[in-house]
MIZAKE-411497 format. One record per residue (C-alpha): residue number from 0; x, y, z. Coordinates in nm, 2 decimals, padded with zeros to 4 digits. Layout:
// residues N
<atom NUM <X Y Z>>,
...
END
This chain:
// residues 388
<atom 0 <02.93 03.26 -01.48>>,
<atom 1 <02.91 02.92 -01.31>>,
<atom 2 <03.00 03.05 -01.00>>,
<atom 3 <02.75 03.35 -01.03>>,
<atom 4 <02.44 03.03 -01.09>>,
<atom 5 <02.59 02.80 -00.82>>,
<atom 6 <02.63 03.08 -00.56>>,
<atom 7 <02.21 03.27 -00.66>>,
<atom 8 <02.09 02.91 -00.68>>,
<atom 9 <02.21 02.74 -00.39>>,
<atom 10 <02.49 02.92 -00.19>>,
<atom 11 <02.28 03.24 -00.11>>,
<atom 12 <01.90 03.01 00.00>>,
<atom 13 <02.14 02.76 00.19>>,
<atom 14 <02.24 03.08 00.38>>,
<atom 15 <01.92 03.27 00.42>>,
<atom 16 <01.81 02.86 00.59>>,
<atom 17 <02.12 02.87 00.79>>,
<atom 18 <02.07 03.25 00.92>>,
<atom 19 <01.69 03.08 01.00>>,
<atom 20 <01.84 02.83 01.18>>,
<atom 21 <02.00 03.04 01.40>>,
<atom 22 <01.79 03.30 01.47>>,
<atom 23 <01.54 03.01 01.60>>,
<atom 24 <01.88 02.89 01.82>>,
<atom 25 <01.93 03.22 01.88>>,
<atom 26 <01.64 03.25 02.16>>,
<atom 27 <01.82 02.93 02.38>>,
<atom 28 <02.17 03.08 02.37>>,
<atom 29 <02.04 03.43 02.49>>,
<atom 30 <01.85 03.29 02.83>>,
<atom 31 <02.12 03.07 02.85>>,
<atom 32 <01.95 02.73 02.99>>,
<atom 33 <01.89 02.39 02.93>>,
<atom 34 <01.52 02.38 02.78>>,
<atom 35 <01.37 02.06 03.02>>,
<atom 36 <01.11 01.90 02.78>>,
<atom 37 <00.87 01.60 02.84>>,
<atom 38 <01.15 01.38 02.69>>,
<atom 39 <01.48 01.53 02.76>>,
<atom 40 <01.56 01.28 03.08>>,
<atom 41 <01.45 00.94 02.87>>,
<atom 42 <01.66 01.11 02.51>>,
<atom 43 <01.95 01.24 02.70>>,
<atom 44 <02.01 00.93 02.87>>,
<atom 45 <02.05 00.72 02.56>>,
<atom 46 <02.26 01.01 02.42>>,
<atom 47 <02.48 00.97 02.76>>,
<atom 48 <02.51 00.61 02.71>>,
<atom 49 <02.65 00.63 02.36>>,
<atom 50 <02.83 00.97 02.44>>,
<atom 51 <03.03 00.71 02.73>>,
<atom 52 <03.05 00.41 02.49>>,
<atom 53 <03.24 00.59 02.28>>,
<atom 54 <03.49 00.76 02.49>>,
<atom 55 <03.53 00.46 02.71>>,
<atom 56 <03.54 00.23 02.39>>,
<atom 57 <03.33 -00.04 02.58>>,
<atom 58 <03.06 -00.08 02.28>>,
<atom 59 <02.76 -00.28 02.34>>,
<atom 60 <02.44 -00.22 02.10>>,
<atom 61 <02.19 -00.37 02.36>>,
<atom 62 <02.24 -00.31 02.68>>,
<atom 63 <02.24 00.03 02.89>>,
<atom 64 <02.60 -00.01 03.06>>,
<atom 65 <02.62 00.38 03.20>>,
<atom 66 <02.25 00.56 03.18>>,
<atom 67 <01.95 00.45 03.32>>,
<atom 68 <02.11 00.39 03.66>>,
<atom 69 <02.30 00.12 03.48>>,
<atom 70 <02.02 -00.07 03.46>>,
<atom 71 <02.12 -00.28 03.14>>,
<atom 72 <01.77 -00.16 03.05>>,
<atom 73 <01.74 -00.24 02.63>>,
<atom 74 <01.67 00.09 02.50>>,
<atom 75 <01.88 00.19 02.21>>,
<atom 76 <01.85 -00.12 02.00>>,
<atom 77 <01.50 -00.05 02.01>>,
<atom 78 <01.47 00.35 01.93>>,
<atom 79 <01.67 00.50 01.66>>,
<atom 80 <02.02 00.35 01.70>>,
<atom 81 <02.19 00.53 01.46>>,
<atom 82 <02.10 00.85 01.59>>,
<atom 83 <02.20 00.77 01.95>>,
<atom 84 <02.54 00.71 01.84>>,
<atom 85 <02.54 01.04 01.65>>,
<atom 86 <02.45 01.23 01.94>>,
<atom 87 <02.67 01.06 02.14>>,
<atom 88 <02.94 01.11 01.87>>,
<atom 89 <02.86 01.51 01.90>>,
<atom 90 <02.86 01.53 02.28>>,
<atom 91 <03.21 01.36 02.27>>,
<atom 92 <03.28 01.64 02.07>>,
<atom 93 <03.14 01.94 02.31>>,
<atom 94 <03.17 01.84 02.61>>,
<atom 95 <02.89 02.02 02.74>>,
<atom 96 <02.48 01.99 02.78>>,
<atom 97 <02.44 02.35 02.70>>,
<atom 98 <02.63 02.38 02.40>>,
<atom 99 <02.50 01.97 02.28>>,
<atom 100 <02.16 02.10 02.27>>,
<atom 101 <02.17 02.37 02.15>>,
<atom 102 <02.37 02.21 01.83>>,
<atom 103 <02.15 01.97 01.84>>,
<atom 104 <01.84 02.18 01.82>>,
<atom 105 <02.04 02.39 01.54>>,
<atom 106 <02.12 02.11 01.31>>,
<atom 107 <01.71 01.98 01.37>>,
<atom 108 <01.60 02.28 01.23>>,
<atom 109 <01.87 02.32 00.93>>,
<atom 110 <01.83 02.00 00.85>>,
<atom 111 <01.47 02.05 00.83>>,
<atom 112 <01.54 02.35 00.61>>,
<atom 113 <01.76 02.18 00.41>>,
<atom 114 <01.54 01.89 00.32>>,
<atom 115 <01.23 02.10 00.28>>,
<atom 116 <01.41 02.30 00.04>>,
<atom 117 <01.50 02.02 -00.14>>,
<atom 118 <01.20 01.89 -00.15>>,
<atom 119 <01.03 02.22 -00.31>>,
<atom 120 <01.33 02.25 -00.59>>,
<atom 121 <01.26 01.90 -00.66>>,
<atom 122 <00.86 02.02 -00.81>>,
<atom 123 <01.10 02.30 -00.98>>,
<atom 124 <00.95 02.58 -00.73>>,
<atom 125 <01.18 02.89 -00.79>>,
<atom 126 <01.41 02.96 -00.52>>,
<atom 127 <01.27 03.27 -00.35>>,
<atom 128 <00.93 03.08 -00.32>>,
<atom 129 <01.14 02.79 -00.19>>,
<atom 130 <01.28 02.94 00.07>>,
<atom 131 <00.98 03.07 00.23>>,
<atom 132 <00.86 02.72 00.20>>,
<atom 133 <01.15 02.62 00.43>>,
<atom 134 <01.11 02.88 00.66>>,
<atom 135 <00.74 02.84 00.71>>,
<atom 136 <00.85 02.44 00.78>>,
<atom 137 <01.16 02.50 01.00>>,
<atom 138 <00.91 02.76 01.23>>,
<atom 139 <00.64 02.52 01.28>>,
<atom 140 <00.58 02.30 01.55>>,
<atom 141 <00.63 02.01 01.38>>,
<atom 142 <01.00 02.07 01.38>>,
<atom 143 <01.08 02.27 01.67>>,
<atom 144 <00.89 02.01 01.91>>,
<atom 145 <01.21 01.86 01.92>>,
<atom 146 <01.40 02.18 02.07>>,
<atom 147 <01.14 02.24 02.33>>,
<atom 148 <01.02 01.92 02.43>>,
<atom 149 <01.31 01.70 02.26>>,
<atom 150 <01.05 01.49 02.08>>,
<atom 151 <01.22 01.31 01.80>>,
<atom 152 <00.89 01.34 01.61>>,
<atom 153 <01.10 01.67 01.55>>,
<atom 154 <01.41 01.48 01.40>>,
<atom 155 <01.15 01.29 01.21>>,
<atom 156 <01.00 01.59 01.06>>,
<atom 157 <01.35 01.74 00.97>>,
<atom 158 <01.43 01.40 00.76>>,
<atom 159 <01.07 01.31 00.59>>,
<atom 160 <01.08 01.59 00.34>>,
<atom 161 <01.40 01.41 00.16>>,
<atom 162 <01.19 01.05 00.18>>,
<atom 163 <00.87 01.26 -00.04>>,
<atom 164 <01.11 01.47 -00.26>>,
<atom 165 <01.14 01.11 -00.47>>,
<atom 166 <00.72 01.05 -00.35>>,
<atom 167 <00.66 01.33 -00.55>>,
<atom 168 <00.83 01.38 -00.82>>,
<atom 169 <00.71 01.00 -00.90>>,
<atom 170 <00.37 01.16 -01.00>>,
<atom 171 <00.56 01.43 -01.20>>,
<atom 172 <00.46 01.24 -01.54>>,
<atom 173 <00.42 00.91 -01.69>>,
<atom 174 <00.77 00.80 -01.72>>,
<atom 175 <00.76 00.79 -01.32>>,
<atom 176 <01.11 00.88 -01.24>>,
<atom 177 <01.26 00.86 -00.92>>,
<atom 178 <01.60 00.79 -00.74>>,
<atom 179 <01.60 00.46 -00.58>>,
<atom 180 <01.90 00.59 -00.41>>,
<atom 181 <01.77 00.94 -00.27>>,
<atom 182 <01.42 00.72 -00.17>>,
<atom 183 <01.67 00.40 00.01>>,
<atom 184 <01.88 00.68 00.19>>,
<atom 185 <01.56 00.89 00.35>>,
<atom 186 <01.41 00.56 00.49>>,
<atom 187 <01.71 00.41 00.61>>,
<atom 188 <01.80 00.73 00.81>>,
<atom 189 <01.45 00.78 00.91>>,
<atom 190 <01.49 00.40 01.05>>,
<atom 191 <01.80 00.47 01.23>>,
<atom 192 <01.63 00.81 01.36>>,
<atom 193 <01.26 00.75 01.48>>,
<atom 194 <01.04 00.45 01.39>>,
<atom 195 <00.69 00.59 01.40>>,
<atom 196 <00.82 00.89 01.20>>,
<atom 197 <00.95 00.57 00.94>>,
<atom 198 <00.59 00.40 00.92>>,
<atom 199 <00.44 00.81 00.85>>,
<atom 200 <00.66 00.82 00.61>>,
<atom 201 <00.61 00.50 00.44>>,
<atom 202 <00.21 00.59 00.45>>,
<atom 203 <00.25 00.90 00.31>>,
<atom 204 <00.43 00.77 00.05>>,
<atom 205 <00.20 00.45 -00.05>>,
<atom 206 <-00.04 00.67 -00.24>>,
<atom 207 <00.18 00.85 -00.50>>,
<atom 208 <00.37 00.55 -00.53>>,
<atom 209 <-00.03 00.39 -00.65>>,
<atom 210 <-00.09 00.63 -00.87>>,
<atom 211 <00.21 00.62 -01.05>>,
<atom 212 <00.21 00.27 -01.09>>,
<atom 213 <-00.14 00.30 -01.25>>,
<atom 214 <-00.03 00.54 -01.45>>,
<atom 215 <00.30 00.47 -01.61>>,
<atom 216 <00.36 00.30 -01.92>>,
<atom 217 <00.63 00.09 -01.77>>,
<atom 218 <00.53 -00.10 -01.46>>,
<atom 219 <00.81 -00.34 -01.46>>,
<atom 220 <01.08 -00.08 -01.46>>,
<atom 221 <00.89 00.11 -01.14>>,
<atom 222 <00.86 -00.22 -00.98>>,
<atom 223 <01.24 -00.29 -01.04>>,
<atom 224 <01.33 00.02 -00.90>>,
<atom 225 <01.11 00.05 -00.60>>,
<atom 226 <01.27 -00.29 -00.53>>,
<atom 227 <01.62 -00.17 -00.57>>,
<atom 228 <01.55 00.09 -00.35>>,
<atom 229 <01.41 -00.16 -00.12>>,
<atom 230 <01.76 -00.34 -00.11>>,
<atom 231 <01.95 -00.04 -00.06>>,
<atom 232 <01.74 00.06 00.23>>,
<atom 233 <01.77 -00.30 00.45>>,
<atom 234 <02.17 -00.30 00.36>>,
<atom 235 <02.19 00.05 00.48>>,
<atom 236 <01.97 00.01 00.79>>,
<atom 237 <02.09 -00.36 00.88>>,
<atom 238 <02.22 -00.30 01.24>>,
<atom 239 <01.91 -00.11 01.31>>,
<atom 240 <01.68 -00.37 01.15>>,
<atom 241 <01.91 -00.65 01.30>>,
<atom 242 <01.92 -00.50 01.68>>,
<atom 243 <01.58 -00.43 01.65>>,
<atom 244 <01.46 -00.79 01.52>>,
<atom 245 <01.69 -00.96 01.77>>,
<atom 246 <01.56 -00.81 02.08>>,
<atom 247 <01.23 -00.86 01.99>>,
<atom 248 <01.24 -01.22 01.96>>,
<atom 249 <01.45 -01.32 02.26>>,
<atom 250 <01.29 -01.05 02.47>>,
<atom 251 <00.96 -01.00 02.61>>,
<atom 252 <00.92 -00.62 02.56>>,
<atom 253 <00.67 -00.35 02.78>>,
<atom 254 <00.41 -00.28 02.56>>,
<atom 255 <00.41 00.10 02.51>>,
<atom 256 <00.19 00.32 02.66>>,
<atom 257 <-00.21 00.28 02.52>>,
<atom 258 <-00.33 00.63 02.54>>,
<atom 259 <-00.75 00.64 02.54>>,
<atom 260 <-00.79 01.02 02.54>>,
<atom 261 <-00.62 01.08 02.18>>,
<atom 262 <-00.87 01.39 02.16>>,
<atom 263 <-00.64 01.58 02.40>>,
<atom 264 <-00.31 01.54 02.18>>,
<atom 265 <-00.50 01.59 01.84>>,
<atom 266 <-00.46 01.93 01.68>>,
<atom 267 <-00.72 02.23 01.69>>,
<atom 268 <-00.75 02.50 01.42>>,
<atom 269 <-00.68 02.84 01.57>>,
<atom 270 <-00.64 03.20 01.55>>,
<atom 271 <-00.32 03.21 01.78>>,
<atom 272 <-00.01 03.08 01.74>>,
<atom 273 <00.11 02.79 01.58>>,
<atom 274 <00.18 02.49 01.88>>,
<atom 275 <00.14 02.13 01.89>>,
<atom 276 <-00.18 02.09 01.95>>,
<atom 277 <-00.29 02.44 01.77>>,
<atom 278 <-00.21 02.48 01.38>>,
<atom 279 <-00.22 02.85 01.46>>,
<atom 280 <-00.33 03.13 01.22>>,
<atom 281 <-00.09 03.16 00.92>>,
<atom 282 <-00.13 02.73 00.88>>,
<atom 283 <-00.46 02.70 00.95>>,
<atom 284 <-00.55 03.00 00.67>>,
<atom 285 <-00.28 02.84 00.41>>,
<atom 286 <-00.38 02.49 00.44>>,
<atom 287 <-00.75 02.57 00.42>>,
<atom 288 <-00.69 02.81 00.14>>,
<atom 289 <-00.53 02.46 -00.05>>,
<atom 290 <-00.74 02.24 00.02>>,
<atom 291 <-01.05 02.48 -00.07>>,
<atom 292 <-00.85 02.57 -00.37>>,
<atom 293 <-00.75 02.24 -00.56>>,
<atom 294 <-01.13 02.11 -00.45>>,
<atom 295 <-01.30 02.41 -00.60>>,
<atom 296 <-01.08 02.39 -00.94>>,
<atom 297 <-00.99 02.03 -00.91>>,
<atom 298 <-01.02 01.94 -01.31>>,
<atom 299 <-00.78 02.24 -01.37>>,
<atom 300 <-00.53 02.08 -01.12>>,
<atom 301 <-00.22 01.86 -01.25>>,
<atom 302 <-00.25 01.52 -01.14>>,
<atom 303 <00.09 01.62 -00.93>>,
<atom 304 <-00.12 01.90 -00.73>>,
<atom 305 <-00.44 01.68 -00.68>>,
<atom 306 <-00.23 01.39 -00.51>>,
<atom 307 <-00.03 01.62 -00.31>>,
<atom 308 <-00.32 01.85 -00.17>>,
<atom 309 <-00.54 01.51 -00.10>>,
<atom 310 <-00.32 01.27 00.11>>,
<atom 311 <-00.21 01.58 00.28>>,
<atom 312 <-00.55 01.70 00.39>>,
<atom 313 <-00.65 01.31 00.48>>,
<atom 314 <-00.30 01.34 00.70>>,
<atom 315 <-00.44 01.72 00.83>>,
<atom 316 <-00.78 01.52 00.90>>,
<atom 317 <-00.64 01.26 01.05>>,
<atom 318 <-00.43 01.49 01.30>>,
<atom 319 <-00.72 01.66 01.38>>,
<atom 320 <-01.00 01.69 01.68>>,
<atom 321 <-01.24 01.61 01.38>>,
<atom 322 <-01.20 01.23 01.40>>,
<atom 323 <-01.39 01.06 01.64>>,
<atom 324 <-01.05 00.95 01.83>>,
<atom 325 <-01.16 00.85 02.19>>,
<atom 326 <-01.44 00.60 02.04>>,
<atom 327 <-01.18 00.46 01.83>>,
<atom 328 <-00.90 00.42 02.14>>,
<atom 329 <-01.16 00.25 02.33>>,
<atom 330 <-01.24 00.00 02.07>>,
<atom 331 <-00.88 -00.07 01.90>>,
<atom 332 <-00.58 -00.13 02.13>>,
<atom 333 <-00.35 -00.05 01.83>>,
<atom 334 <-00.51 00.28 01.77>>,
<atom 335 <-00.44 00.36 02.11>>,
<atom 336 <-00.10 00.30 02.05>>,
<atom 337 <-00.08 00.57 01.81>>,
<atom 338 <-00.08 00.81 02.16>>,
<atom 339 <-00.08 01.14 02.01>>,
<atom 340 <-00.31 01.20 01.69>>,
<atom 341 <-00.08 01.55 01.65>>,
<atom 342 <00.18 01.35 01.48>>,
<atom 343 <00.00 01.28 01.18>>,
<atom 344 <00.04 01.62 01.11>>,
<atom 345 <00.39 01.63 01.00>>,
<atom 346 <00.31 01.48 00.68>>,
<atom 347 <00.04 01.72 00.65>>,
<atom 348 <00.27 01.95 00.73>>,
<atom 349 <00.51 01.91 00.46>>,
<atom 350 <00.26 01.81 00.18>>,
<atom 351 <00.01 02.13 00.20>>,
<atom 352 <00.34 02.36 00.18>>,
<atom 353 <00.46 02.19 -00.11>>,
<atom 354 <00.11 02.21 -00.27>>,
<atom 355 <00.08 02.58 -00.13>>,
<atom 356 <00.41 02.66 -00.31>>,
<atom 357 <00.29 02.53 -00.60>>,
<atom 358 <-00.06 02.74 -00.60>>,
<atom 359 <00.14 03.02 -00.51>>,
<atom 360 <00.39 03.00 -00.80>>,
<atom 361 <00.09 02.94 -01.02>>,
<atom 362 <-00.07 03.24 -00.94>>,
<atom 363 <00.21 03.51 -00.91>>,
<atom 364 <00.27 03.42 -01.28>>,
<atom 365 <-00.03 03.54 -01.39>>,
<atom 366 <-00.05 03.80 -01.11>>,
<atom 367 <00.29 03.94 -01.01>>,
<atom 368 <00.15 04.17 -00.75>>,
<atom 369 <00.09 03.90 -00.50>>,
<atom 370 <00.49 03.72 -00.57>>,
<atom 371 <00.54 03.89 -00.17>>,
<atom 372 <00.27 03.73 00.00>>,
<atom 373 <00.43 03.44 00.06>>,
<atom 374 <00.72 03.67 00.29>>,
<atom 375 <00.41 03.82 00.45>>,
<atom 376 <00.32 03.46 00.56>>,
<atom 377 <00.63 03.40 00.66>>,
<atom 378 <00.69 03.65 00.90>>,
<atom 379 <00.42 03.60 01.14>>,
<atom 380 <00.49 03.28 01.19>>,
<atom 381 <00.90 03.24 01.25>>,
<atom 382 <00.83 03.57 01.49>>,
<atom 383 <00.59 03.32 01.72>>,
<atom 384 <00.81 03.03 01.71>>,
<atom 385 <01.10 03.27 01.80>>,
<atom 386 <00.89 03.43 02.08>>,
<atom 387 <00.88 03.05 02.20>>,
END
């Protein structure tokens, strides 16, 4: 009988997500070709160096000794460390471009799976309902950026669900429980992985981490273990953090690029599919439907589904052509920096599906007859990103 339960709840959704996965990889290994993204020459090079570091055994955490024409350009101890040395760990193992990305671009999107899934079992979302959720996230552009443009927003997006599983289920009730552990081990692999996708992350988080504070009875014990988690997160990420803090004060570092028309990179709401830059119909129709229905019944709402629906509408907001983001590039140099407003929407991304999930589970218990709507949703949208 404990078999029977471990296999319905975890071993048959882990393998509709993996079946996911590779139907999405599926699409690469048919053409046969190396997908040539905006970033696959500057993320393939730091792969290359690690991938020779390690079979040459001539480690150095600084300086480019084999890639960038051997320039001993800084690039790694500045941008995700630890994940260089994991792709360079799994080239060693292949051997071959082909076969590295497309493992690479399979493990993004189970991973994203994966976390997302955890994420929705974590609000105790049943596991049908789940797994939609995770298919829905793993075919949105959000993830798969990083298999056809190898953007690691798209590595960021397959990790942040695992840092707002513990964001979450904070705000679950008073006693504010979390796992300082579970919270310490998404950031620190977020830190090693993508540092903009880290300070999303850690914005995302702020506001259920507020609320529970106010909320809970026992503020000292939250306090202790947001700082415990704290702890565990710099003395996991300490050759990151120390790489990172070294080169920047003994080095005088390019600036990165300041991008002034952020309207271009910000996302549109559309009828098509779902891109970058263009939620797409089935995203733009389920996020709207949220937002419009947690507003429109907002005292009705748990606290839980009012905090999860509102950061990740400000986050769809803030993603979106609807800021005035041009005016604000002009007049802020560190705006400017932010490049591409389209990243917010990760975070949007992964909140409005959980909150969606929730609405949905909500409503087929008192209606039944719409439990398959959620597979209706899901369709459309993995066909497009398989299309792709």
């Amino acid at each position: 009988m404990r078999l029977k339960r471990y296999i319905l709840n975890l071993g048959i959704p882990i393998s509709i997500i993996l079946l996911i996965s590779i139907g999405i990889a599926s699409v690469q290994i048919t053409h046969h070709g190396l997908i040539l993204g905006d970033d696959f020459s500057f993320h393939f090079n730091r792969f290359y160096e690690t991938y020779k570091q390690i079979t040459t055994h001539h480690i150095n955490l600084f300086q480019s000794l084999f890639s960038f024409s051997q320039s001993g350009r800084i690039v790694n101890a500045v941008y995700g460390l630890g994940f260089s040395y994991f792709a360079g760990g799994l080239l060693a193992l292949v051997h071959n471009w082909f076969r590295f990305q497309v493992l690479l671009s399979f493990l993004c999107e189970f991973t994203a799976g994966i976390t997302m899934f955890a994420l929705l079992k974590r609000i105790n979302i049943k596991n049908w309902l789940a797994v939609c959720g995770a298919g829905l996230y793993m075919s949105s552009s959000v993830v798969s950026t990083w298999g056809l443009n190898q953007a690691m927003t798209g590595w960021g997006a397959a990790l942040l669900p695992l840092l707002f599983t513990e964001a979450i289920a904070v705000t679950q009730d008073r006693e504010a429980r979390f796992s300082p552990i579970v919270l310490a081990v998404g950031m620190s692999l977020l830190i090693g992985t993508h540092l903009f996708s880290t300070m999303l992350g850690f914005l995302g988080i702020i506001p259920f981490f507020l609320v529970a504070l106010i909320r809970t009875n026992n503020k000292r014990k939250l306090l202790t273990k947001i700082g415990i988690s704290i702890i565990i997160t710099m003395f996991l990420s300490i050759a990151s953090l120390l790489t990172f803090i070294d080169v920047n004060l003994s080095n005088q570092l390019i600036k990165p690029w300041k991008n002034t028309n952020m309207l271009a990179s910000a996302v549109k709401f559309t009828m098509g599919n779902n891109s970058y830059f263009e939620l797409g119909l089935v995203l733009t129709v389920l996020f709207l439907a949220q937002i419009s229905y947690v507003t429109l019944s907002w005292s009705q709402r748990t606290i839980q589904e009012r905090i999860i629906t509102s950061v990740g509408g400000i986050f769809l907001l803030l993603s979106s052509t609807l800021v005035p983001w041009n005016f604000l590039a002009t007049h802020s140099s560190i705006i400017a920096g932010i490049q591409f407003p389209a990243r917010f929407q990760v975070v949007a991304c992964i909140l409005l599906l959980a909150g969606s999930a929730l609405t949905a589970q909500n409503l087929t218990i008192r209606n039944p007859q719409f439990q398959y709507f959620p597979l209706i949703s899901f369709f459309p949208q993995f066909s497009s990103q398989v299309q792709r």
